[in-house]
C-alpha positions in Angstrom: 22.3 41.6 -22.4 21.7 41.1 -18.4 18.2 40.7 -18.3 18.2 37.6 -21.4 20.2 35.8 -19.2 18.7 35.9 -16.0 15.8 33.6 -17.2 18.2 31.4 -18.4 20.0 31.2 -15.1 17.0 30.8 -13.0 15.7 27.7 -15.8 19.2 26.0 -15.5 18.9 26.5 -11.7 15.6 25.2 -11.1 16.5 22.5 -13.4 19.4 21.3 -11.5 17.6 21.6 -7.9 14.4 19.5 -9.4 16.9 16.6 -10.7 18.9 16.4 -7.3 15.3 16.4 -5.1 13.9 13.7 -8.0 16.9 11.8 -7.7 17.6 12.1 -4.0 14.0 12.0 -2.4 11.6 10.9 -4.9 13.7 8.1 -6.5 14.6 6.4 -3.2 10.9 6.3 -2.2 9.5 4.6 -5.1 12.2 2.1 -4.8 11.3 1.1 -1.8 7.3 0.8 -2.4 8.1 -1.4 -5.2 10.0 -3.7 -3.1 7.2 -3.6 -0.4 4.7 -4.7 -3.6 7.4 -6.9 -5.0 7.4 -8.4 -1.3 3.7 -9.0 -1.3 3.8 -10.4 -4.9 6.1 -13.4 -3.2 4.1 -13.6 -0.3 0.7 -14.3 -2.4 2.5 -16.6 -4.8 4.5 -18.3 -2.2 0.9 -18.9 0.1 -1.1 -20.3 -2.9 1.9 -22.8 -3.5 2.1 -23.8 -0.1 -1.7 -24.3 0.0 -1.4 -26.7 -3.0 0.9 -28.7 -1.2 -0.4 -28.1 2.1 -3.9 -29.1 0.9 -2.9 -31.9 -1.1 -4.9 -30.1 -4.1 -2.3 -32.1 -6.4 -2.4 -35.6 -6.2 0.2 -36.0 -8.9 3.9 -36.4 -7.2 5.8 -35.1 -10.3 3.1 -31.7 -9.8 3.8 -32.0 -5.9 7.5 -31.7 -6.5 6.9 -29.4 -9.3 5.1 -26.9 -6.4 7.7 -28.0 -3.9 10.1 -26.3 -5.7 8.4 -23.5 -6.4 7.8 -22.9 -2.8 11.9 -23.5 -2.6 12.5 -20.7 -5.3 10.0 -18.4 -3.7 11.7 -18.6 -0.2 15.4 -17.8 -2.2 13.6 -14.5 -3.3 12.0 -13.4 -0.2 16.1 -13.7 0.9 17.0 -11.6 -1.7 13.7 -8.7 -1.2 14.6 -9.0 2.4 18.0 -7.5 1.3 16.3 -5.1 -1.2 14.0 -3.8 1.7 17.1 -3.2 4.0 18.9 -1.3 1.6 15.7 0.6 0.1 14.9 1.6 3.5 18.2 2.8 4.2 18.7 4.7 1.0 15.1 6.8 2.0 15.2 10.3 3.0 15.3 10.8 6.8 11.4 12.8 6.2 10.4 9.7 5.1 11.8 7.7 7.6 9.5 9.9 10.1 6.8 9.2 8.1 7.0 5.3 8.4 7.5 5.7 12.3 4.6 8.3 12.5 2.4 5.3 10.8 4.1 2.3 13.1 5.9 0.7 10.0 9.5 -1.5 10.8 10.7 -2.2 7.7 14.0 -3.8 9.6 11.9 -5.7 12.2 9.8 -7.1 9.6 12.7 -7.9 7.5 14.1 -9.9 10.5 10.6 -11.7 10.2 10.7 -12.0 6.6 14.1 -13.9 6.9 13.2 -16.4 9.4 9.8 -16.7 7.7 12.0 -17.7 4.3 13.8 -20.3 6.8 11.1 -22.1 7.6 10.2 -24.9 5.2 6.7 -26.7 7.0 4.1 -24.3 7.1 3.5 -23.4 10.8 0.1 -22.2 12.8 1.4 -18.7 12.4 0.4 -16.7 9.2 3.5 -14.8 8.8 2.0 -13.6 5.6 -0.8 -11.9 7.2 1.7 -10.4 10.0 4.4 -9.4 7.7 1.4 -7.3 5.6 0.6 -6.3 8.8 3.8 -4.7 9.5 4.4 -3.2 6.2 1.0 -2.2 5.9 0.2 -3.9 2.8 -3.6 -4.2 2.2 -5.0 -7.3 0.1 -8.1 -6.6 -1.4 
């Protein structure tokens, strides 16, 4: 009777210790590289926007304001993934956290960036987009 319950034991163990390292290391971690991607999603969309107005690409006004408040919607959600990145980063694992020092990534400073970059409304000769990639290293093919 001892020994059929031993694998059974050991199973339920294991079972439990892979849910709490899933749920506490793994889960927190993929989090937060989708809100890095979903970050660079908004930055791509955002910058072909801006170009369409910037470039006067649209000669239409209703279009122009059309793209205008695109750009305005885009900046809302780079407000709210600036949040999302905070609290991602936070939630992370401390190992992890070592890992993004070890490769020179700030999520917080580049939050700080993304913020005042969402605050700005006339593009300016900086490409924040570029630097905030930078930062985060997020690669555009």
């Amino acid at each position: 009777m001892e020994m059929e319950l031993t694998p059974i034991f050991v199973g339920f163990t294991l079972g439990i210790l892979s849910y709490a390292v899933t749920k506490l290391y793994v889960d927190p971690i993929l989090k937060f590289r989708s809100v890095l991607y979903q970050i660079d999603s908004t930055l791509f969309y955002y910058a072909n926007c801006k170009f369409l107005i910037s470039e006067k690409v649209i000669s239409d006004n209703n279009l122009r304001e059309n793209e205008n408040n695109k750009v305005k919607e885009g900046k809302k959600e780079l407000r709210k993934q600036v949040g999302r990145l905070r609290a991602s980063y936070h939630e992370t694992c401390f190992l992890y956290k070592w890992w993004l020092i070890f490769f020179k990534i700030d999520p917080i400073k580049t939050s700080t960036l993304l913020l005042q970059f969402s605050n700005t409304l006339e593009p300016t000769s900086i490409d924040h987009e570029t630097k905030i990639r930078k930062m985060l290293k997020i690669h555009r093919l």
